[in-house]
C-alpha positions in Angstrom: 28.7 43.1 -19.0 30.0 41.4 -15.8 26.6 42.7 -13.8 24.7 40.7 -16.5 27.1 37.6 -16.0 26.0 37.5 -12.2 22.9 38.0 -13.2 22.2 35.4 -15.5 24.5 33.0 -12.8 22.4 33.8 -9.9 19.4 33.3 -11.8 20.3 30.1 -12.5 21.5 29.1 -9.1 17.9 30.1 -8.2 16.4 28.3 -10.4 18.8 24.9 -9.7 17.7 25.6 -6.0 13.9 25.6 -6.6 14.4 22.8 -8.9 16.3 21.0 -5.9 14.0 21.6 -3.0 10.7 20.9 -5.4 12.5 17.3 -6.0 13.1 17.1 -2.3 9.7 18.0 -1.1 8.6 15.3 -4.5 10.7 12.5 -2.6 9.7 12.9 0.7 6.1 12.9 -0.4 6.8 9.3 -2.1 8.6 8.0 0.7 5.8 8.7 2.5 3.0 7.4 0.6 5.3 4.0 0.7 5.0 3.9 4.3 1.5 4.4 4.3 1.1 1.5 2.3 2.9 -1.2 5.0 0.8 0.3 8.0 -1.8 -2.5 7.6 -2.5 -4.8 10.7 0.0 -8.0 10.6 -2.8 -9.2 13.1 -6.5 -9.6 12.9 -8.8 -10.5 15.6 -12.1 -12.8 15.2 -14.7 -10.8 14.3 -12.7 -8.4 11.5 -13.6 -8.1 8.6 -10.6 -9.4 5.6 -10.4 -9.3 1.8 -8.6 -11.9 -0.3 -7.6 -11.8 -3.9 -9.6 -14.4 -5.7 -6.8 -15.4 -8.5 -7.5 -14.6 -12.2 -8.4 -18.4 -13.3 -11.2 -19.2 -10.7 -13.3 -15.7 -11.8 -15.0 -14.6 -14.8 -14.6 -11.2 -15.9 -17.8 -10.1 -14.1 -16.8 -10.9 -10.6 -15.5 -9.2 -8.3 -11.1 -9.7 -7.7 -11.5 -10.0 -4.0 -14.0 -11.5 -1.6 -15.1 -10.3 1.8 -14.7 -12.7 4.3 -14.9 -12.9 8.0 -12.5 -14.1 10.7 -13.9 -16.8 12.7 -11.2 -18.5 14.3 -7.6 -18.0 14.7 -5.5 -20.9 15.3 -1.6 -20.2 16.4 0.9 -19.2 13.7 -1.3 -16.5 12.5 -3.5 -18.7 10.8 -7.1 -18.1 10.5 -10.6 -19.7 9.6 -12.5 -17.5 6.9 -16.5 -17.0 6.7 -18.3 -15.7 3.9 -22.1 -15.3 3.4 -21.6 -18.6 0.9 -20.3 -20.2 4.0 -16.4 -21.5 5.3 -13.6 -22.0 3.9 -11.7 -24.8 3.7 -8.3 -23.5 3.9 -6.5 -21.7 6.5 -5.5 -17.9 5.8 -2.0 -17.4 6.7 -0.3 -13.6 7.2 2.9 -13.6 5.8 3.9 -10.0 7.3 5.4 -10.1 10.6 
C-alpha cells in the first residue's frame, strides 16, 4: 500500500510540473507578443506611409476606421504634415511615443 502512495504522489508531482512549465512556456509567449506590439517606429520619415484612426463620430458605419495618409513634412517636435489622395491635412500629427 505504501508503493501505491508514492505512486499516486509522484504522479501528481508530474503532473503539477507539466502543469507548471506549460504555464511558463504560456507566459513567456504573452510577454512576448506584448513586446512585439511596442516595436513600432516612434519616428517616421517623409515619404512613409501612416494610418490614423478616424474617430467613431466623423464616419458612418461603411467607412473605413483608419485612413492612409502620407508624410509630407516633418516639422521639429515630432510633428508631421499628412497627405491623402483627398488632399492635406490641416492639422499636425504628433507621436506621442518617445
Amino acid at each position: 500500500m505504501s508503493q501505491t502512495s508514492e505512486v499516486t504522489s509522484t504522479g501528481y508531482e508530474i503532473l503539477r510540473e507539466a502543469a507548471r512549465r506549460d504555464l511558463q512556456i504560456y507566459t513567456n509567449k504573452m510577454a512576448n507578443q506584448m513586446k512585439k506590439k511596442n516595436k513600432r517606429p516612434n519616428k517616421y520619415e517623409v515619404g512613409d506611409l501612416v494610418r490614423i484612426s478616424i474617430p467613431k463620430i466623423d464616419r458612418s458605419g461603411t467607412d473605413c476606421p483608419k485612413l492612409p495618409c502620407k508624410i509630407i513634412k516633418m516639422t521639429e517636435n515630432n510633428q508631421y504634415l499628412l497627405g491623402t489622395k483627398f488632399g492635406i491635412i490641416n492639422i499636425l500629427l504628433f507621436t506621442w511615443r518617445n
